[in-house]
C-alpha positions, 0 to 999 in steps of 0.5 A: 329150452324147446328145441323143434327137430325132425327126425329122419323116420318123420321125413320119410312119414312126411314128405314122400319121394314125388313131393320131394322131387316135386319141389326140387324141380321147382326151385331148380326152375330158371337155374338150368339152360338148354344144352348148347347144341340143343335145336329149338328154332323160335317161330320168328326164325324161320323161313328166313331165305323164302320170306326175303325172296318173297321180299325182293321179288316183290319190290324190285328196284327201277330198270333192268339192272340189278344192284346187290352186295356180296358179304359173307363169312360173318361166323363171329365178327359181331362188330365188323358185320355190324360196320359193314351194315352200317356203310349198306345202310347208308349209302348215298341214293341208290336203291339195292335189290337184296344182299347175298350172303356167301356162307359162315354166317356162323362159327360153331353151327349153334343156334343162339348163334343163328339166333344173333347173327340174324338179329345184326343182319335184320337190321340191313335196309334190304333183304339178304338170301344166305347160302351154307357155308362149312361152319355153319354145318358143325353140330346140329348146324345144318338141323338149324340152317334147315329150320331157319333157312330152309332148302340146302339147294334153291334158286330164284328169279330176279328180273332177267337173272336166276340166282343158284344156291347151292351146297358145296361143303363136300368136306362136311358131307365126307366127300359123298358123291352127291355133294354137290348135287350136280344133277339138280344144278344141271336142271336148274341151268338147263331151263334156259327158255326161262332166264337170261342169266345165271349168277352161281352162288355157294361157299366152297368153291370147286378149286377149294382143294381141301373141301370140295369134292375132287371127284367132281370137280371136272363135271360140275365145271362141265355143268356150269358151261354147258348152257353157255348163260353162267354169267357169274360164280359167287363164292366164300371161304377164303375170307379175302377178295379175288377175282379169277377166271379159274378154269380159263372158259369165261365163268369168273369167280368171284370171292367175296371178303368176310366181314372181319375186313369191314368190307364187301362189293356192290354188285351191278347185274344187267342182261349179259354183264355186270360190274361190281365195286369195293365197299369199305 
């Protein structure tokens, strides 16, 4: 009987250590994935916030009101995000400007999870503008949120109104001074030649004991007063619906439900009111 063997003098003659490694990577291909923390954000993902206020501004509805819905806190509530799109989508002859999302728009801050959650809330009629949220800062978070959504601080204007995101998750920034960034919501309210209103949207809000910054709650309230045109502050975080003029000075806060209610709120904003209504 033949026998055919390689010996191990004649592996070492034969395949060199490159060539072993070589093939070793190529039949490993396909087998490895990217660490679950890993950023690499898909050119299609970006710009997500700039590219929907592009959006809205462009195509705003009809006359001086706006019309909007309030949702948030979408972390992994894959079905019930997806049958609360389902009831936007399908309201009855009524033109919506965009929806504002109020944070969590995930639960671990991973980036196939922004990945998913962006793909659902694509599939609305209008476009959404997200603020960060505290779950969405865990890992890497914020790297993604950057890189998908862009500035932790913004604002834009819409017809009489300018909308301000910002950042409160004081909690996650270990209660630095400089979160909330209240000299910048200070400029951004005190260009009052330019806007009517001013609607205030982030996730913790500044009565949230527990995540936002104590230190400063009294001045970033003062700074909400201070230009007398804070209409509205839209918040998240609770996960449950309220409505409260916390610091008895006629700045209300609203707050909004998470989507693991299956319900969220049209908003209607005009020149110095709005009204809002549940959606379930």
């Amino acid at each position: 009987m033949n026998r055919s063997y390689i010996n191990k003098h004649t592996i070492g003659s034969v395949f060199s250590l490159p060539f072993l490694i070589i093939v070793l990577l190529l039949n490993s291909c396909g087998k490895f994935d990217y660490s679950p923390h890993a950023v690499d954000v898909d050119q299609k993902y970006t710009n997500i916030n700039k590219n929907n206020i592009k959006r809205l501004q462009a195509n705003p509805t009809p006359g001086d009101t706006i019309r909007l819905i309030v949702l948030g806190d979408t972390q992994r509530y894959y079905k019930s995000t997806e049958e609360v799109i389902d009831v936007v989508n399908k309201l009855p002859d009524l033109s919506l400007d965009f929806v504002v999302h109020t944070g969590d728009l995930v639960d671990f801050g991973l980036q196939k999870e922004y990945n998913w959650i962006h793909e659902l809330l694509k599939t609305l009629h209008y476009p959404y503008v997200a603020v960060i949220g505290n779950h969405d800062m865990v890992g890497n978070g914020v790297e993604v949120y950057r890189r998908m959504y862009g500035d932790l601080n913004f604002s834009f204007m819409l017809k009489h109104t300018k909308f301000i995101y910002i950042h409160t998750n004081s909690r996650e920034e270990d209660f630095s001074d400089d979160v909330p960034n209240i000299a910048w919501l200070d400029a951004e309210l005190s260009d009052t030649a330019n806007y009517e209103n001013a609607i205030v949207v982030s996730h913790v809000a500044p009565h949230h004991d527990n995540d936002f910054n104590m230190d400063l709650e009294e001045e970033y309230i003062r700074t909400l007063e201070r230009y007398g045109k804070t209409l509205l502050y839209i918040n998240g975080h609770d996960h449950d619906f309220s409505y409260e003029d916390i610091y008895e000075n006629d700045i209300w806060f609203l707050n909004t439900y998470s989507t693991s209610h299956e319900k969220a709120l049209l908003l209607k904003v005009w020149q110095g009111g709005y009204s809002f209504d549940l959606l379930k």
